[in-house]
N, C-alpha and C positions, 0 to 999 in steps of 0.2 A: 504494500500500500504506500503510495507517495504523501510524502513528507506534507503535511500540511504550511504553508507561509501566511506568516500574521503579517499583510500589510500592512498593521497600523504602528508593528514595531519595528518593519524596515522604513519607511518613511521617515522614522523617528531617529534611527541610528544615521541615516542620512542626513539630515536637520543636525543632528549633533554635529557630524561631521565639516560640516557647510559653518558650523559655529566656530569650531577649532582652527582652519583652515584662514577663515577670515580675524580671528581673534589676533591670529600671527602675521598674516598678509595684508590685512587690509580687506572690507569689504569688493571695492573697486578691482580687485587684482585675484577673485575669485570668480572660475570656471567650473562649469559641471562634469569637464576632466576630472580638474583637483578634488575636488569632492568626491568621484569614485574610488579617487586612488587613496584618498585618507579611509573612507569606508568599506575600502578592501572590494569593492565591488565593480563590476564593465559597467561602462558610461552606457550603455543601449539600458541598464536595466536603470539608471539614475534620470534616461532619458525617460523609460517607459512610466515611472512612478509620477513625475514631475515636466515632462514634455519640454517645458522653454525654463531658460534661465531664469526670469522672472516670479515663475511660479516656484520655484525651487529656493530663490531670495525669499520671497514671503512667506513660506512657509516656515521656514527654519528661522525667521523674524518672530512670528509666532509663537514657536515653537519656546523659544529664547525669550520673548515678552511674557508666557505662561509661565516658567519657572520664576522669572523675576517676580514675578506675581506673588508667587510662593514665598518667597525669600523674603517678602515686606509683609507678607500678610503675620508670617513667624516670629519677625522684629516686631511688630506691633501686639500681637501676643501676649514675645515676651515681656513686653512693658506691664503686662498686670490687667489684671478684668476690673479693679478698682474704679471709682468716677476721678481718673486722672491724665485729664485731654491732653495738656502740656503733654505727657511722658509719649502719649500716643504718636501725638503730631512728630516729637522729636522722631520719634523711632521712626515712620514713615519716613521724615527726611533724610534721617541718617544711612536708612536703608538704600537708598539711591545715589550715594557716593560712592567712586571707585578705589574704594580701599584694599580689595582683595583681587583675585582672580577673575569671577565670577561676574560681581557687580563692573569691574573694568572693563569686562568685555562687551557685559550690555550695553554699558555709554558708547565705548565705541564705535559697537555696531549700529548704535540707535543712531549716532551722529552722522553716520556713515549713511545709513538709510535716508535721513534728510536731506543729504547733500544731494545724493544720487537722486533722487525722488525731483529734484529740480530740472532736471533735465530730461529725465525717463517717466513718458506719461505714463506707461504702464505700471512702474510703481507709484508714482501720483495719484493713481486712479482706485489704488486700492490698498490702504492702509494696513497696517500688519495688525495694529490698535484698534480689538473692537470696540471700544469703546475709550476714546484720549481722553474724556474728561471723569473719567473713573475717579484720579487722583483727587484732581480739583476738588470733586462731590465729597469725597471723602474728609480731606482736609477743611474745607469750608464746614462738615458737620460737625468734625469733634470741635469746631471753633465757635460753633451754635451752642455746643454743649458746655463750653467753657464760658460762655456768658451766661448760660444759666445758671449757673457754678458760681457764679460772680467773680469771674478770675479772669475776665476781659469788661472793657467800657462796653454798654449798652449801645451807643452809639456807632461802635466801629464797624465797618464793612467787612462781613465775615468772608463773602467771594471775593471780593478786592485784596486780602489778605493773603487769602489761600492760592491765588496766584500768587503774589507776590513770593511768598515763600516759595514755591516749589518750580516759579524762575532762578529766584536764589539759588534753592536748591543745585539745579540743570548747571546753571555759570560756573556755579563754583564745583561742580564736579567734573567740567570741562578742566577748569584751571587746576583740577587734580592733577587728572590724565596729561596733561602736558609737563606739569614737573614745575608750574608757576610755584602753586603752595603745594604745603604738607596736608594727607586727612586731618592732623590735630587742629592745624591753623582754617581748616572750610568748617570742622566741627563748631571754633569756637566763633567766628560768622556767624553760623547758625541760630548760636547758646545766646549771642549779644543781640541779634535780630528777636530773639522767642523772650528776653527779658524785657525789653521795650514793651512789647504787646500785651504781655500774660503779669500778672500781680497777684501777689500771696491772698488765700483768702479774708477775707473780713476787713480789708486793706480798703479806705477810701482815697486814695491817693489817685488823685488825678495822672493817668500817662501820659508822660512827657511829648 
C-alpha cells in the first residue's frame, strides 16, 4: 500500500524552508530552486505545491506571520491573567522586537515583504496579514481597559495611542536589526514612552 502524503505538512516544511533561506539571503534573492534545495526536495514538486513564486512568498509569509502570532500571544500570557494592561501592552510590544533569532527574522522578512510588495502587484494584491489591524485592536483594548482601571487620563485617545506605540514599536525594531541600538536601549524607549501615558493607581496627577 502506498505511503500516504500529508500535504499540509509538506507545504509547511517548504514555508519553513523559504523562511530559512530568506532569513540568510534576503527575501529579494530567494528562488523556488533555493527553496527545494534547502527542503531536500525537486523544484517540479515545490513547483507542483505552490505553482509561481509569488504564491510560495505568501504562503511561507503566512506561514511565519502565524507562529509570530504564537510567540506574542505566549509573551502576553506570560504577563499574568491579573487586570494588569501596562504589563500586557509591554509584553505585546516587547514581543515584536528582534532580539532573538526568530523575532529577527520576522522583521526582516516583514520588511522585506513591504519593500517588494511596492513594486510586485501581485504581492500588493494580497497580503500575507489577514487581518493588519489585529495589533492595533488589540492594543487600543487593553488601553480601554486601563482607563477603566484609572491608570490612563479619560481623555486620551486610546486608537491614537495604540498606533503610536506599535509605530514605535516597528522603528525601533528596525533600528534593532541594523545595529543603530541595542534591544536594552529600544526596551527602555518603550518603558519611557509607556511611563508618560500609564500612572500608578489612585494617582490624580495630571500627565504631562
Amino acid at each position: 500500500m502506498p505511503k500516504r502524503v500529508d500535504h499540509v505538512q509538506r507545504r509547511t516544511e517548504m514555508a519553513e524552508a523559504l523562511v530559512r533561506v530568506a532569513g540568510r539571503r534576503g527575501l529579494h534573492a530567494v528562488g523556488m530552486r533555493d527553496v527545494a534545495a534547502e527542503a531536500g526536495v525537486s523544484l517540479r514538486l515545490v513547483q507542483y505545491y505552490f505553482e509561481t513564486k509569488e504564491k510560495l512568498l505568501l504562503f511561507g509569509l503566512e506561514h511565519l506571520a502565524q507562529r509570530f502570532g504564537e510567540r506574542v500571544s505566549a509573551r502576553v500570557r506570560a504577563a499574568g491573567s491579573g487586570p494588569d494592561p501596562r504589563a500586557m501592552v509591554e509584553a505585546l510590544l516587547m514581543a515584536a522586537l528582534p532580539v532573538d533569532e526568530e523575532s529577527r527574522t520576522f522583521h526582516l522578512l516583514y520588511t522585506s515583504y513591504a519593500v517588494l510588495s511596492v513594486n510586485d502587484q501581485a504581492l500588493a494584491d494580497q497580503p500575507f496579514i489577514n487581518n493588519p489591524d489585529a495589533a492595533e485592536d488589540a492594543v487600543a483594548a487593553l488601553l480601554v481597559q486601563a482607563q477603566e482601571s484609572g491608570l490612563l487620563e479619560l481623555d486620551l485617545d486610546t486608537r491614537l495611542e495604540a498606533v503610536s506605540l506599535l509605530a514605535m514599536s516597528a522603528g525601533l525594531g528596525t533600528s534593532v536589526l541594523v545595529g543603530q541600538r541595542s534591544p536594552e536601549s529600544a526596551a527602555a524607549v518603550l518603558g519611557h514612552h509607556l511611563d508618560r501615558i500609564f500612572r500608578t493607581p489612585g494617582s490624580t496627577k495630571a500627565i504631562p
